[in-house]
SERO-4910 file (N, C-alpha, C, O; in steps of 0.05 Angstrom, whole numbers):
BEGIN
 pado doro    nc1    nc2    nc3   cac1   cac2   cac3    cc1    cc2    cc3    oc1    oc2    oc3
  Unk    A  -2890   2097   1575  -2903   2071   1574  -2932   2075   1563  -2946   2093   1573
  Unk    A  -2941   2060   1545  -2960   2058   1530  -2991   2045   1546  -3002   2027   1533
  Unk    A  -3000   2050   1563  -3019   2035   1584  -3038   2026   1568  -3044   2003   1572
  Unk    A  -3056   2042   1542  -3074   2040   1528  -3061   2009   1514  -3075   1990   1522
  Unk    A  -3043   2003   1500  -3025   1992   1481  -3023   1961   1504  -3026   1937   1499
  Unk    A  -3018   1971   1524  -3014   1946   1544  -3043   1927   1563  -3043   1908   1578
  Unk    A  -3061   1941   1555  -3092   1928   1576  -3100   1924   1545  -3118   1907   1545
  Unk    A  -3094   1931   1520  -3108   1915   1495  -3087   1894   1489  -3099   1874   1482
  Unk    A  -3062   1890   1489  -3050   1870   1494  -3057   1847   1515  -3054   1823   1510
  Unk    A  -3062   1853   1529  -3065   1838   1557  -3093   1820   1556  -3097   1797   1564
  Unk    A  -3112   1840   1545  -3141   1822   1534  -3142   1808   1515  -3159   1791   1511
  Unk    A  -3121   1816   1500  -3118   1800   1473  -3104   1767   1479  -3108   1746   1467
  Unk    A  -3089   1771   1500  -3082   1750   1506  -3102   1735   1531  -3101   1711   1539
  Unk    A  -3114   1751   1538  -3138   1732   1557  -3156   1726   1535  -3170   1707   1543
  Unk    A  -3162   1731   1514  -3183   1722   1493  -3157   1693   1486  -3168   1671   1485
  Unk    A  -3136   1693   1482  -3127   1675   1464  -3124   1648   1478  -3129   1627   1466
  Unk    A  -3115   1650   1500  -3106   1627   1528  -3142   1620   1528  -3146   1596   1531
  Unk    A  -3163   1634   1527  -3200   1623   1538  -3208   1615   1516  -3228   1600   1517
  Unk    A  -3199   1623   1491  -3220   1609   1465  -3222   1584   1459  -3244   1573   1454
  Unk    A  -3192   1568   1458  -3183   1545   1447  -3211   1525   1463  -3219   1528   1486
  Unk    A  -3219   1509   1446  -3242   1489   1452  -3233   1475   1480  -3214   1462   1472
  Unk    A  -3235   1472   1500  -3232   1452   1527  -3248   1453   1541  -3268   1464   1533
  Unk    A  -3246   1446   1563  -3263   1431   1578  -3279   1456   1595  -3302   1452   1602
  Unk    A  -3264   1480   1599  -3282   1501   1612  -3312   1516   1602  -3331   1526   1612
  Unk    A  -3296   1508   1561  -3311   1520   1543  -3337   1505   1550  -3360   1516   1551
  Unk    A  -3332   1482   1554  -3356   1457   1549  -3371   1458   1567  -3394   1449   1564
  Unk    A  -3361   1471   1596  -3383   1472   1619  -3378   1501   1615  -3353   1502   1616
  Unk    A  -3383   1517   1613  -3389   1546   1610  -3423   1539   1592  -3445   1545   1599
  Unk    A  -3416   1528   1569  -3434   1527   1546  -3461   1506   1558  -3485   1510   1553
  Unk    A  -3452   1486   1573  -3473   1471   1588  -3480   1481   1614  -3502   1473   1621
  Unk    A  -3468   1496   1628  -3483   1510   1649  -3507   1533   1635  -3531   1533   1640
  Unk    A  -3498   1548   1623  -3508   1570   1605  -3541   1545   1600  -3558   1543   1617
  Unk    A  -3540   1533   1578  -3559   1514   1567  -3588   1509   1594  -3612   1514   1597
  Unk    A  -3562   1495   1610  -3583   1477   1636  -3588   1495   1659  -3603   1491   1679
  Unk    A  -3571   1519   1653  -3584   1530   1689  -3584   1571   1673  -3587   1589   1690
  Unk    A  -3581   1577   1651  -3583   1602   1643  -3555   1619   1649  -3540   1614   1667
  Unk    A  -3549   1648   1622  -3532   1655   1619  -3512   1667   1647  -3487   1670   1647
  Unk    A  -3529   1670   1666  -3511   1681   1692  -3502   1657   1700  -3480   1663   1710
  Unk    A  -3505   1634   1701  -3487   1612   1714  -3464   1602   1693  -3440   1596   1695
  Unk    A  -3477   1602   1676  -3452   1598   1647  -3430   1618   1652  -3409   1608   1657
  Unk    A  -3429   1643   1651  -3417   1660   1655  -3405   1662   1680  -3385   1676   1681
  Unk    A  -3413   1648   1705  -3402   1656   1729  -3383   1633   1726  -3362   1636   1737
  Unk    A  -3387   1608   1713  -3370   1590   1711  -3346   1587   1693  -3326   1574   1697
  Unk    A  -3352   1604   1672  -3325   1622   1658  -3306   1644   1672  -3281   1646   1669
  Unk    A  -3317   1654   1682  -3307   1675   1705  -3296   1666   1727  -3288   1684   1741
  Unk    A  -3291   1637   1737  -3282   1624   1744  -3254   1617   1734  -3238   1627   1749
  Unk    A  -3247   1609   1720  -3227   1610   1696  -3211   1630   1689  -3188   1631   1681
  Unk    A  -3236   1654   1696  -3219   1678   1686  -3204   1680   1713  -3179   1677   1713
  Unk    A  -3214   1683   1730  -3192   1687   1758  -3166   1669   1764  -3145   1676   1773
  Unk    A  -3178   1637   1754  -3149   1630   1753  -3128   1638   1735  -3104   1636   1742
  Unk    A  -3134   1647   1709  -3116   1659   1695  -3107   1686   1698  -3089   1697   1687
  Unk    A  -3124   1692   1715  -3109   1724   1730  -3091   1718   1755  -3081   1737   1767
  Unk    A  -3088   1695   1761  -3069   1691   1775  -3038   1686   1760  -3016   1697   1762
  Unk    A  -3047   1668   1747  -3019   1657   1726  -3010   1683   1712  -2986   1685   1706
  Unk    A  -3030   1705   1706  -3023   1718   1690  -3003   1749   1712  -2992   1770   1703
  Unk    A  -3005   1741   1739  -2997   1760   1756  -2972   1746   1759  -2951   1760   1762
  Unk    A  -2971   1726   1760  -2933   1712   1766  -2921   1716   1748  -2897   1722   1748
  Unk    A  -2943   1714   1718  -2917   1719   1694  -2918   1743   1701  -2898   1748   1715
  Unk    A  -2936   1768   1697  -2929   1796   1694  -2908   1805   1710  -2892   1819   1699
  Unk    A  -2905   1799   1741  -2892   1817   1761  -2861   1797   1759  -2841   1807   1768
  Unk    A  -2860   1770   1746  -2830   1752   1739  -2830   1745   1771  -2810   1753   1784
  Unk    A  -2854   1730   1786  -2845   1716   1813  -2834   1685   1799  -2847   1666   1792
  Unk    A  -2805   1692   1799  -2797   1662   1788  -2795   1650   1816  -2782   1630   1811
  Unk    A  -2799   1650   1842  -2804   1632   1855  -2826   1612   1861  -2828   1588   1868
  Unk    A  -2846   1638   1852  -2875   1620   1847  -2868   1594   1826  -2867   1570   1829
  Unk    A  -2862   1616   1801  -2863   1592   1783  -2845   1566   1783  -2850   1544   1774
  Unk    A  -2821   1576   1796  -2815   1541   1802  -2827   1522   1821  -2825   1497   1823
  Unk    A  -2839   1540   1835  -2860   1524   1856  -2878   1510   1837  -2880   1486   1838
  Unk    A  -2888   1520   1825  -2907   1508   1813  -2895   1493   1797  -2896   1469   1803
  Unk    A  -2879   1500   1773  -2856   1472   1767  -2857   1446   1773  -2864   1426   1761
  Unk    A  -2846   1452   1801  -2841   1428   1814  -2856   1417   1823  -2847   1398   1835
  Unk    A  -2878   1420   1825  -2904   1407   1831  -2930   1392   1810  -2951   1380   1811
  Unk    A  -2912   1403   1793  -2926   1397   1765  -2935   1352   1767  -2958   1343   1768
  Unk    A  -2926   1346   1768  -2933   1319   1768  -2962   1319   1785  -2983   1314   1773
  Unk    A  -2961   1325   1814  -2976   1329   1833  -3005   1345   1824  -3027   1335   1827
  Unk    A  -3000   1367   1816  -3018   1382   1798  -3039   1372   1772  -3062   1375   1767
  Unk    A  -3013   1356   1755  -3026   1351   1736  -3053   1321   1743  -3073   1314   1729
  Unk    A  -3042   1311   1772  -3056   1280   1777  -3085   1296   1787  -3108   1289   1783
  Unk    A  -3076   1321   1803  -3117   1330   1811  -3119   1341   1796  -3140   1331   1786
  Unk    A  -3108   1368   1773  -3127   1358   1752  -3143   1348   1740  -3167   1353   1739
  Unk    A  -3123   1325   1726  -3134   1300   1709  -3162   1287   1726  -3183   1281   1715
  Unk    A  -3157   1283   1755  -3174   1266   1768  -3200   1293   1765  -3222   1288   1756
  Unk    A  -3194   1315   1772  -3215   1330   1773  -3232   1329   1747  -3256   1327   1748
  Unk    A  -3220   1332   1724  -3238   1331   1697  -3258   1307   1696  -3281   1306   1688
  Unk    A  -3234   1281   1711  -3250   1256   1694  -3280   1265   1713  -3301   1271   1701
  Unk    A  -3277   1263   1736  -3304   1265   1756  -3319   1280   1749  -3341   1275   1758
  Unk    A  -3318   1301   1734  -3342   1326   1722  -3349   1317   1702  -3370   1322   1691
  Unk    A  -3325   1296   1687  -3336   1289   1656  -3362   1271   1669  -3386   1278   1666
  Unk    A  -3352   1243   1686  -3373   1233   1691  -3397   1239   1712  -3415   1223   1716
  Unk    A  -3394   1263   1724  -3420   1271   1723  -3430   1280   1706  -3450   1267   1698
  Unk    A  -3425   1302   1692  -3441   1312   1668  -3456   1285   1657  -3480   1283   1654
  Unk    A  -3439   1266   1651  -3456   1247   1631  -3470   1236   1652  -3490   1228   1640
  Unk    A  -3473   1231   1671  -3499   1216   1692  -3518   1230   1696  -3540   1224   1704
  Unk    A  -3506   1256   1689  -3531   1280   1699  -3559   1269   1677  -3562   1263   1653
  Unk    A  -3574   1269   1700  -3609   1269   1679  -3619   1293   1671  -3634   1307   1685
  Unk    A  -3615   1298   1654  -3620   1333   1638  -3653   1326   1636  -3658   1344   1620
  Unk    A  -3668   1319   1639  -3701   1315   1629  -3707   1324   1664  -3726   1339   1672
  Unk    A  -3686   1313   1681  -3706   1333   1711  -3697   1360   1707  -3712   1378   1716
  Unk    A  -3680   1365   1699  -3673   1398   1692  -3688   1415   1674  -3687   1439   1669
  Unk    A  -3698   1402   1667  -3720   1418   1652  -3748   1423   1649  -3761   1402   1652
  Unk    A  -3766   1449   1642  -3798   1452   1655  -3804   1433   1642  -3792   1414   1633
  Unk    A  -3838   1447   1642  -3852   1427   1634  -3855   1430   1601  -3866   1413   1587
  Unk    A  -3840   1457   1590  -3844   1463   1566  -3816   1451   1550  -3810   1456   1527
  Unk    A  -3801   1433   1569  -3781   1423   1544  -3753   1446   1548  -3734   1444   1532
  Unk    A  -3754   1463   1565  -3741   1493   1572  -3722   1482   1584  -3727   1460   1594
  Unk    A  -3699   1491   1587  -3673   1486   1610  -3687   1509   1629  -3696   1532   1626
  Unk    A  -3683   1493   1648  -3684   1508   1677  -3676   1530   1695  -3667   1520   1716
  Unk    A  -3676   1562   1695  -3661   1573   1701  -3662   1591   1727  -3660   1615   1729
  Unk    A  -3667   1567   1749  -3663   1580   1775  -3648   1583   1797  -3652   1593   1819
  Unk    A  -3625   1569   1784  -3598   1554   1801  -3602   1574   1825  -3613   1596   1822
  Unk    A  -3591   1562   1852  -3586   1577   1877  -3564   1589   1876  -3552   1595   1856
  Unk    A  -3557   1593   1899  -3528   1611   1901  -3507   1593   1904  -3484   1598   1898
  Unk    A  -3517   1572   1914  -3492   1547   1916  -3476   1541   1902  -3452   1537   1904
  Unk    A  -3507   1539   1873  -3497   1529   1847  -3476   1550   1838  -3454   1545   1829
  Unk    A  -3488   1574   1842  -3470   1600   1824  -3443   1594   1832  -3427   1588   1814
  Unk    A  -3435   1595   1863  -3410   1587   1869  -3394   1565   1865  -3369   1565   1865
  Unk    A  -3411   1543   1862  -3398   1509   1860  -3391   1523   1825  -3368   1520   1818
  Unk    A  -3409   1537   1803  -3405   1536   1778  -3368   1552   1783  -3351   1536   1775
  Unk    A  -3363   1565   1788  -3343   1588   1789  -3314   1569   1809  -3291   1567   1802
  Unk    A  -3319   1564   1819  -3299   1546   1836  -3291   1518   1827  -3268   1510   1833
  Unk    A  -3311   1501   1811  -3306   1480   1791  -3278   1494   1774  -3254   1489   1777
  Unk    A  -3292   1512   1756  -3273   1520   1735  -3244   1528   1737  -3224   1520   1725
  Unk    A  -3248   1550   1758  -3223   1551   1776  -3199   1540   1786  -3175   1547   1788
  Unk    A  -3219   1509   1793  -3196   1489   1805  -3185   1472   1781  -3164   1459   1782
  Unk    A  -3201   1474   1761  -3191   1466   1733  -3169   1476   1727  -3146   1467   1724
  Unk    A  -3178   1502   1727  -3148   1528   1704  -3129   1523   1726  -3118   1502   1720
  Unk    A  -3119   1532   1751  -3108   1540   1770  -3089   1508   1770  -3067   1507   1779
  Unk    A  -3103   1485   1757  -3088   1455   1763  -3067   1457   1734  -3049   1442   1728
  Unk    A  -3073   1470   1727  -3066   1467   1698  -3036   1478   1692  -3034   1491   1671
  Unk    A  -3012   1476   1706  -2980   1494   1703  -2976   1494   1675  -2955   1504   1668
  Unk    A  -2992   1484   1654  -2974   1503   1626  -2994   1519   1621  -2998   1522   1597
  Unk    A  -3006   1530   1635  -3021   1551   1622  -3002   1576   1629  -2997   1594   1612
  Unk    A  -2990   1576   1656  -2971   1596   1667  -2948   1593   1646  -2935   1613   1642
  Unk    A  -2942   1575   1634  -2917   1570   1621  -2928   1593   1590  -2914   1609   1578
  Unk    A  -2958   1586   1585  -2958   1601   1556  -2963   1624   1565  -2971   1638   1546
  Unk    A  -2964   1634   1585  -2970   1663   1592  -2939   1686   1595  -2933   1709   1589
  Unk    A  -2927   1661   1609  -2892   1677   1605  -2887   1683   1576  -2879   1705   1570
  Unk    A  -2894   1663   1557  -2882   1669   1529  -2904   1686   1514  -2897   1696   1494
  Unk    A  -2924   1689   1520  -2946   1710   1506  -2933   1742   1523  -2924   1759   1509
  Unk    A  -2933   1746   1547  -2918   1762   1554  -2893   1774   1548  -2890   1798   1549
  Unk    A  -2875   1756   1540  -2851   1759   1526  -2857   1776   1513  -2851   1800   1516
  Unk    A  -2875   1763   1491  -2876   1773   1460  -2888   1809   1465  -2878   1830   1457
  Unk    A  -2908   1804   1479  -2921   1832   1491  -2895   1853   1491  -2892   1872   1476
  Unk    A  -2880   1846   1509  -2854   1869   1525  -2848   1876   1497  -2855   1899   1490
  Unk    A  -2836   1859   1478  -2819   1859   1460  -2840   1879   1429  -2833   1889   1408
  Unk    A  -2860   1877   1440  -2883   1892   1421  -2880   1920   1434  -2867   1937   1422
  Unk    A  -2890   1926   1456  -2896   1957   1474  -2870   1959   1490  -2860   1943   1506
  Unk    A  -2857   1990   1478  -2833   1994   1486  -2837   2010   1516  -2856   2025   1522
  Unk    A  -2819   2004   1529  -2826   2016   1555  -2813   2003   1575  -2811   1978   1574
  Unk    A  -2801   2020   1599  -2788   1996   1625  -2812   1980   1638  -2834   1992   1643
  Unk    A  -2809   1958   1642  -2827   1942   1662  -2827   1955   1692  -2809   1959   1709
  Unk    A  -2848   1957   1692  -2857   1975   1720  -2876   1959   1730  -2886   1942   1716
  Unk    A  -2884   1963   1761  -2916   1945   1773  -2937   1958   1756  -2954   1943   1746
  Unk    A  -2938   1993   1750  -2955   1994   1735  -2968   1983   1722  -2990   1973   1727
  Unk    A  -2951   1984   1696  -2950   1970   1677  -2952   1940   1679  -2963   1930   1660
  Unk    A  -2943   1925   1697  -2949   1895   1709  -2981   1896   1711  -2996   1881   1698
  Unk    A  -2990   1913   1730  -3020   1908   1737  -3041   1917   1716  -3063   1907   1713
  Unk    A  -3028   1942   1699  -3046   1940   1678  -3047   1918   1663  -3071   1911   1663
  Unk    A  -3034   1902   1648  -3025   1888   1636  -3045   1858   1646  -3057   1844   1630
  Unk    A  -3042   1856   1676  -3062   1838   1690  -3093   1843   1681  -3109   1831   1667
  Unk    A  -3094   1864   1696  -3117   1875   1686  -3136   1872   1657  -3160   1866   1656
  Unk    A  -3124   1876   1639  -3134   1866   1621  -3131   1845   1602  -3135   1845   1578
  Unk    A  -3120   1821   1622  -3120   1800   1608  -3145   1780   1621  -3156   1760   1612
  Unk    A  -3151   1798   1649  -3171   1789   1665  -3207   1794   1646  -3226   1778   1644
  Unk    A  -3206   1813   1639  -3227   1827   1627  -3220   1812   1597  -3234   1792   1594
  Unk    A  -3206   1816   1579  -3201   1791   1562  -3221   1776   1564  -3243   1774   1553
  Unk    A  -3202   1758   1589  -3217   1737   1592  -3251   1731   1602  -3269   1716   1596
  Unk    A  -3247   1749   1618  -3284   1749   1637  -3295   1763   1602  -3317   1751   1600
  Unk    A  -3293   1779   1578  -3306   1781   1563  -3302   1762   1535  -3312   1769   1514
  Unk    A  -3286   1739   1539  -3293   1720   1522  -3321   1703   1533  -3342   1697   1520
  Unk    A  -3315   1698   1558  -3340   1690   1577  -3368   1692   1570  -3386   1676   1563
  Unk    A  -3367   1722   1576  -3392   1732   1573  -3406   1730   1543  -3429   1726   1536
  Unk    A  -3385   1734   1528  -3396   1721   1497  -3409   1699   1493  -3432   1698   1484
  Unk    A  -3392   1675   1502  -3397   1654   1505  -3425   1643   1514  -3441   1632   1500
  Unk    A  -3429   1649   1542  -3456   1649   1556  -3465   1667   1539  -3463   1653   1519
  Unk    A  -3474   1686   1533  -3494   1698   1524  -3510   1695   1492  -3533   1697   1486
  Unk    A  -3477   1690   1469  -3485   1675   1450  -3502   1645   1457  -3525   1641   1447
  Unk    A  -3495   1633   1468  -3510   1602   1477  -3533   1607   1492  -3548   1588   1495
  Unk    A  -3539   1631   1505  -3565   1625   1523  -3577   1633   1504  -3597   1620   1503
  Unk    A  -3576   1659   1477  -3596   1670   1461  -3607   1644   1440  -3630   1643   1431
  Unk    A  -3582   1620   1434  -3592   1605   1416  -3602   1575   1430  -3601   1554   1417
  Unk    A  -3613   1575   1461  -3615   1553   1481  -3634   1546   1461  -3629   1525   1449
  Unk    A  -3663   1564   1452  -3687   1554   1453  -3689   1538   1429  -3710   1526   1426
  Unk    A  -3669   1537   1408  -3659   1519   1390  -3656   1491   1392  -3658   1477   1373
  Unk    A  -3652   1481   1422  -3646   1461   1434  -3665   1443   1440  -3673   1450   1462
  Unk    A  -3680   1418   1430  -3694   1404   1437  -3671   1382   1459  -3647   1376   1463
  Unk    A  -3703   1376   1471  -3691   1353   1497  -3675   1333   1483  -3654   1328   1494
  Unk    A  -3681   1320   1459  -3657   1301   1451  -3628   1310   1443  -3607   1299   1446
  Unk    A  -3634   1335   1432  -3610   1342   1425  -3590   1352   1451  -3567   1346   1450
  Unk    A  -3604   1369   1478  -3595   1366   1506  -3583   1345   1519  -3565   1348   1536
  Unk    A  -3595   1322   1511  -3587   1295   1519  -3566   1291   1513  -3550   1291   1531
  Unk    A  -3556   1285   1483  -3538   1291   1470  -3507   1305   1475  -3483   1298   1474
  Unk    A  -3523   1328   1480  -3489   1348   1480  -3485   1344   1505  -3463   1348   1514
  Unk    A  -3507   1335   1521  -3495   1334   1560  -3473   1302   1555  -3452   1301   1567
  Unk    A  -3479   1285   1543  -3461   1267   1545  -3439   1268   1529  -3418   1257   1533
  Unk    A  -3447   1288   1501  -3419   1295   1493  -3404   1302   1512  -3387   1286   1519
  Unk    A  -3405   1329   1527  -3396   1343   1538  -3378   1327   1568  -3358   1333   1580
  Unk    A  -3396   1305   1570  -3383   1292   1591  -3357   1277   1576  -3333   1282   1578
  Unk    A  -3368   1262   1562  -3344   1248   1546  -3319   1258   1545  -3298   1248   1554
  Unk    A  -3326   1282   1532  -3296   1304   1521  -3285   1315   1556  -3263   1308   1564
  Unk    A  -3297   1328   1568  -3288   1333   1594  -3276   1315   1609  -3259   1320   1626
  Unk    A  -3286   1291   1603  -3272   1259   1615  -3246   1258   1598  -3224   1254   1609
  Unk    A  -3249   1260   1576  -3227   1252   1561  -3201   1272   1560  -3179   1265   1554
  Unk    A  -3209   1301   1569  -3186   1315   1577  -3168   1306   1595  -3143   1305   1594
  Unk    A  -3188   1296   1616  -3170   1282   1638  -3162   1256   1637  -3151   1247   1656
  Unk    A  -3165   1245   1620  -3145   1222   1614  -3124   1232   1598  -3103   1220   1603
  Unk    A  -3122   1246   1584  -3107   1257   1566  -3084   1267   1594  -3062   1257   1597
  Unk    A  -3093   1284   1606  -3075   1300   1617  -3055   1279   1648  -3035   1284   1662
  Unk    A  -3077   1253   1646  -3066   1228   1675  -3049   1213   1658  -3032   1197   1667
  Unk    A  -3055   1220   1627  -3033   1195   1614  -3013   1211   1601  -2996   1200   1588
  Unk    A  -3014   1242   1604  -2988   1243   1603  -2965   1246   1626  -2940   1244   1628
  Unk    A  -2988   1249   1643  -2966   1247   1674  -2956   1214   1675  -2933   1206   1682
  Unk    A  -2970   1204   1670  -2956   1168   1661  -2940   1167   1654  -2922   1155   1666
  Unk    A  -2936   1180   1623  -2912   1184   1597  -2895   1192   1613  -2879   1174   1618
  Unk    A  -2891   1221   1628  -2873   1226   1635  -2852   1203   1656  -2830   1193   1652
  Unk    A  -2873   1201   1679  -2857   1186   1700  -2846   1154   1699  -2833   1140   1714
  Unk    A  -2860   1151   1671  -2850   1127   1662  -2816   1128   1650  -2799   1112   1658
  Unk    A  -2812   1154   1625  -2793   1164   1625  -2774   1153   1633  -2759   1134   1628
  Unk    A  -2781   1185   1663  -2758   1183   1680  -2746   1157   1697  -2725   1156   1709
  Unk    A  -2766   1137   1692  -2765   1116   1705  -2746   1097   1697  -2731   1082   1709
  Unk    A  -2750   1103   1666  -2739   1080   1638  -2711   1098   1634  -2691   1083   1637
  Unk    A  -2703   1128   1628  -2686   1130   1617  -2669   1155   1632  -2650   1166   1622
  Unk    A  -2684   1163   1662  -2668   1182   1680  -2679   1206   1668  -2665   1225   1675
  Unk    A  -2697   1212   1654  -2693   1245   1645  -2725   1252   1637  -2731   1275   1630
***
């Protein structure tokens, strides 16, 4: 078994599941901005742990988990959705002008609260989310079918392993590219991307309450 071959697979796929533009990207990049690169990052890292979970059911094949989660998918997808819309609309109520000195600066002294509320937000995001576990079975797939070798826990936990790091180092990019280019940022333009940012974060979660609609309407209208 190829271990080297399987923790660069494994990151490669924690980079691919954290890049796509959503809603974690958007508060990773606005925590980073309003409270500095360690809270941006701890709030990505957030994310990364829920996808080290999904990414431990696909690796080790607990298909009981995953029909658990399956079947809960309706349930899942409603806190979710409800969870996005409520961060979308805070972000956009947030007053970004008290967050900042007197020099026009984003603020960077968050407490420890914050560090944790940043990291546990994101978390309960990814972790609500059952097709992310769904694209992790089929990115896995593809993995096995690339690196020849019997499936072992080994090889399961390596494989975890660096899809975790993957991911916690798309993160750290992220935050750290955005905190080097913060001072770029005037207060209107802050203003700005904080209500973008709410908007789009709001709008995930409608996105994701109206397709739980679609669905159960469906089953309602045509049994399936």
């Amino acid at each position: 078994m190829n271990y080297l071959m399987l923790i660069l697979g494994g990151a490669v796929i924690g980079v691919i599941v954290a890049a796509p533009i959503g809603p974690v990207n958007l508060i990773c990049m606005r925590r980073t901005i309003v409270y500095g690169p360690i809270n941006g990052f701890l709030a990505g890292l957030g994310a990364a742990m829920g996808d080290g979970i999904f990414a431990i059911i696909a690796a080790f094949g607990l298909t009981a988990a995953s029909q658990l989660i399956e079947g809960y998918t309706p349930v899942l997808k409603l806190i979710g959705g409800s969870l996005l819309i409520g961060f979308g609309v805070r972000i956009y109520r947030t007053d970004v002008s008290s967050l900042r000195d007197e020099e026009g600066l984003p603020i960077r002294d968050a407490g420890p609260s914050s560090l944790v509320r940043a990291a546990l937000s994101t978390f309960a995001i990814t972790i609500t989310n059952p097709a992310t576990m769904f694209g992790f079975a089929a990115l896995f797939t593809g993995l096995g079918a690339i690196v020849e070798g019997d499936a072992t826990f080994m090889a399961a936990a390596v494989t975890v392993a660096g899809v975790v790091a993957g991911s916690a180092g798309w993160w750290f990019t992220v935050s750290t590219v955005t905190g080097i280019l913060h001072h770029r940022i005037t207060p209107k333009t802050m203003h700005r991307i904080n209500e973008g940012a709410g908007i789009a974060v709001g709008g995930f979660g409608v996105i994701v309450l109206g397709s739980l609609v679609y669905t159960l309407l469906r089953a309602a209208l045509f049994g399936h």
